[in-house]
N, C-alpha and C positions, 0 to 999 in steps of 0.2 A: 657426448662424443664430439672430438672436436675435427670439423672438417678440417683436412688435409691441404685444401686447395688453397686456404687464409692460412698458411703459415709459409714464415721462410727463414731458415738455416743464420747463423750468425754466431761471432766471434769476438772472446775480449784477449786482447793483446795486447799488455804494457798499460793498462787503465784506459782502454778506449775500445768503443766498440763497431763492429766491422761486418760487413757482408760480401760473400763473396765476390756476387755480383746483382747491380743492380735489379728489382722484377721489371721494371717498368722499359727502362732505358738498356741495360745490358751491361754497364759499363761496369771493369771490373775493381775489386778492391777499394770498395766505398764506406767512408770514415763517415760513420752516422754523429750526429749532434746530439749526444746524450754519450752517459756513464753508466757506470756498471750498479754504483747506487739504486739509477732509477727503474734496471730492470728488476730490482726486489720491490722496488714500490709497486709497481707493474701487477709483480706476482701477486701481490696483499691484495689489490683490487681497484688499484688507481691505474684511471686510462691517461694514455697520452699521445697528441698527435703528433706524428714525427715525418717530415717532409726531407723528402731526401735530396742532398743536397745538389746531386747530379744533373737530374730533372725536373727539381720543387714537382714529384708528384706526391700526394700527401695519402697518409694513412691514420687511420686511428688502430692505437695498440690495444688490445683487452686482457692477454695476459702473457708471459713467457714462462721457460723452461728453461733447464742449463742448456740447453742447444737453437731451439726456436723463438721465434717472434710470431703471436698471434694477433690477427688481424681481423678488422669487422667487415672487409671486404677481402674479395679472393685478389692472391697475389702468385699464383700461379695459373 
């Protein structure tokens, strides 16, 4: 089962991808530093840290879905 609280919502648009709003900082409509490529790599089973760019707070990713980002810590 995967906890609820290590995920967060996200968006590709125009080959970039996007969160609504930061978890950390708040701030809204944040252009994360990666492609839409790496979240199928993601899904296969390759992690990746990804630091956002708002607040360089950093996460590691463990897997997505067409809609979320799964995280190894809570992001809610």
């Amino acid at each position: 089962m995967i906890p609820f609280e290590n995920t967060w919502p996200y968006d590709v648009i125009m080959g970039d991808v996007y969160v609504q709003e930061c978890p950390f900082c708040r701030k809204e409509q944040v252009l994360l530093p990666m492609k839409p490529r790496e979240l199928v790599e993601i899904r296969e089973g390759k992690k990746k840290l990804l630091v956002f760019p708002c607040c360089h707070h950093r996460v590691t990713l463990v897997d997505t879905d067409d809609d979320y980002l799964l995280a190894d810590s809570p992001l809610r």
